[in-house]
C-alpha atoms as one frame of an Amber mdcrd trajectory, in Angstrom:
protein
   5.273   9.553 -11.892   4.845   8.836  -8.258   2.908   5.513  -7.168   1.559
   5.354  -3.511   0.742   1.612  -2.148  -1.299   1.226   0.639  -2.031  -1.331
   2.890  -5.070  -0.145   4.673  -5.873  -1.062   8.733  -8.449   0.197  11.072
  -5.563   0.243  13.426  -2.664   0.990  11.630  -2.402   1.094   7.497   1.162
   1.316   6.101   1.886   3.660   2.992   4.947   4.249   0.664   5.586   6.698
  -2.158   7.864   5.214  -5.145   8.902   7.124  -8.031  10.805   5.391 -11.012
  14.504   6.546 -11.137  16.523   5.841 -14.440  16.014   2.182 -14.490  15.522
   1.438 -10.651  12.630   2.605  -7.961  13.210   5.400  -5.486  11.283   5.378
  -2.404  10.116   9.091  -1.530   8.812   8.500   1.971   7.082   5.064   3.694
   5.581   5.132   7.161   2.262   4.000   9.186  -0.614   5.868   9.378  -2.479
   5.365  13.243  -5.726   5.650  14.342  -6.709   6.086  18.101  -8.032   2.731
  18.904 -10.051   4.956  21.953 -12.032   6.725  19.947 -15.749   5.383  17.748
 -15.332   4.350  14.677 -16.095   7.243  12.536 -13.962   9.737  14.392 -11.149
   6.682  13.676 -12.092   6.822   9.751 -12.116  10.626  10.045  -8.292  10.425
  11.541  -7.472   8.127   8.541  -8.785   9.835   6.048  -7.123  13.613   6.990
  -3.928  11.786   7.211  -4.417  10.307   4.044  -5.316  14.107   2.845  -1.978
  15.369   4.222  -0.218  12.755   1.991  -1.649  13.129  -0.897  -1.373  17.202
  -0.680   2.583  16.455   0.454   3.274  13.950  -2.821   0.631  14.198  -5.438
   0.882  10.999  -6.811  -0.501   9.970  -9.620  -1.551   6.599  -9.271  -2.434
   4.602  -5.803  -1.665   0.925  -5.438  -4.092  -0.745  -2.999  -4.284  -4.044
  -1.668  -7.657  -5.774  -1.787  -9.948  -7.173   0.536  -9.213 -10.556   1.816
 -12.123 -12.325   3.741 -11.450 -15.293   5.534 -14.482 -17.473   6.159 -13.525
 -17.928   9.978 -12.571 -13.770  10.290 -15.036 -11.897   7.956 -15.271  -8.716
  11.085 -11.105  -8.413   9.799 -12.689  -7.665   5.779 -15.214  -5.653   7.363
 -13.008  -3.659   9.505 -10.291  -3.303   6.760 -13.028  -2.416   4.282 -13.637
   1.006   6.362 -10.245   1.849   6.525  -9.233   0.795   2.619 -12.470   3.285
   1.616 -11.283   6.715   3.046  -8.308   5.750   1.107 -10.390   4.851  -2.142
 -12.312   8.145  -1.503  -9.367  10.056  -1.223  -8.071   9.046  -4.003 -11.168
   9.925  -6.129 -11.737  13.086  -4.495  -8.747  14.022  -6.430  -8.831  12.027
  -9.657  -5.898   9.589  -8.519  -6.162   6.661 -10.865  -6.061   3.485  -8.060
  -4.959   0.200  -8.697  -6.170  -3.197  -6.592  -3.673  -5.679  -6.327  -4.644
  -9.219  -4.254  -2.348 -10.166  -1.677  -1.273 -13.305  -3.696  -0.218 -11.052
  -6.749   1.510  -8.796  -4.974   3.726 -11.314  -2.882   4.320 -13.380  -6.512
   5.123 -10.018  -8.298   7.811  -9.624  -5.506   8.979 -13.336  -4.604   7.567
 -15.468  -7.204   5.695 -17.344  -5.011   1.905 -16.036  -4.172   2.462 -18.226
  -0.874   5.595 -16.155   0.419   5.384 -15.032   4.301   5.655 -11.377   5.895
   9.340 -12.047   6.316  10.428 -13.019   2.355   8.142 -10.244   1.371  10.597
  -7.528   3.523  13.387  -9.465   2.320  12.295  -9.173  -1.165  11.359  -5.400
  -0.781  14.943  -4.511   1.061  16.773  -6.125  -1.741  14.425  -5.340  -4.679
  15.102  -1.167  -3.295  18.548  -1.467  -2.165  17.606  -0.517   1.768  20.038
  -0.761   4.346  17.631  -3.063   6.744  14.441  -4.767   6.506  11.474  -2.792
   6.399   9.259  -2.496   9.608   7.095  -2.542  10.759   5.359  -5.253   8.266
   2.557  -2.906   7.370   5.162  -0.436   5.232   6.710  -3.522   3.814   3.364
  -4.505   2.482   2.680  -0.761   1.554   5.939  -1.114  -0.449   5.795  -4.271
  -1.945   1.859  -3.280  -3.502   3.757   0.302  -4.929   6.140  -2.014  -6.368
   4.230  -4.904  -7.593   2.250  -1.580  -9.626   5.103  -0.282 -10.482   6.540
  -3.933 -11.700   3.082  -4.254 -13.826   3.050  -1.131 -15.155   6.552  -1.054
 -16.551   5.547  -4.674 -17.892   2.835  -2.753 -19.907   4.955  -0.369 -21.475
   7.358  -2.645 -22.440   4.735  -4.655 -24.057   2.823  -2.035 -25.737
């Protein structure tokens, strides 16, 4: 089983590939995708979503972890925006029958830290020790990407231990 998280941007949206190995987490590959900040919007989605394509034809994985939407009353345009980008991952994933999972930003950083209040910097920290890397993840978008495939992965193992 491989579990992609995603942490979608209009600008930049960090991913990660796990994979469970023996009783720990492997990570497969992590890494940004970009869009052209230049360019309209729809030939920025249309970047997006072909490297989204390209990953999911590389690692197949079976389920994707996304974050959700976050509005904040004083920067809805930042939902908005995000919204674009999170949906050519959403539609990606259908496109190919990818079972995806939306995990709040709260959940995620308590799955990881304990706390739902924990900053960008205790959520790398968590994710470098939690997956045994040699330094902290950067930039902060693939440390959210990671800590979203884990907090899945961390629920889903949850599951089968309780079913």
């Amino acid at each position: 089983m491989k579990i992609l998280g995603v942490d979608p941007g209009l600008r930049t949206s960090g991913y990660a590939v796990i994979t469970p190995h023996e009783r720990d987490v492997q990570v497969i590959d992590a890494g940004t995708i970009t869009a052209d900040e230049k360019l309209p919007l729809a030939e920025r989605l249309e970047q997006i979503f072909t490297e989204i394509e390209t990953l999911l034809d590389e690692h197949h994985p079976s389920v994707m972890a996304v974050e959700e939407l976050y509005a904040h009353y004083k920067h809805p345009r930042t939902a908005i925006l995000m919204g674009h980008a999170r949906g050519m991952f959403l539609l990606a994933a259908a496109r190919r029958g990818i079972d995806v999972q939306g995990y709040s930003a709260t959940r995620v950083k308590k799955s990881l830290t304990g706390s739902g209040r924990a900053g960008k910097e205790q959520i790398q920290l968590a994710v470098m020790t939690q997956l045994n890397l040699a330094k902290l993840p950067s930039p902060p978008d693939v440390a959210d990407a990671l800590a979203i495939a884990m907090c899945c992965w961390n629920e889903q193992a949850r599951e089968n231990i309780v079913l």
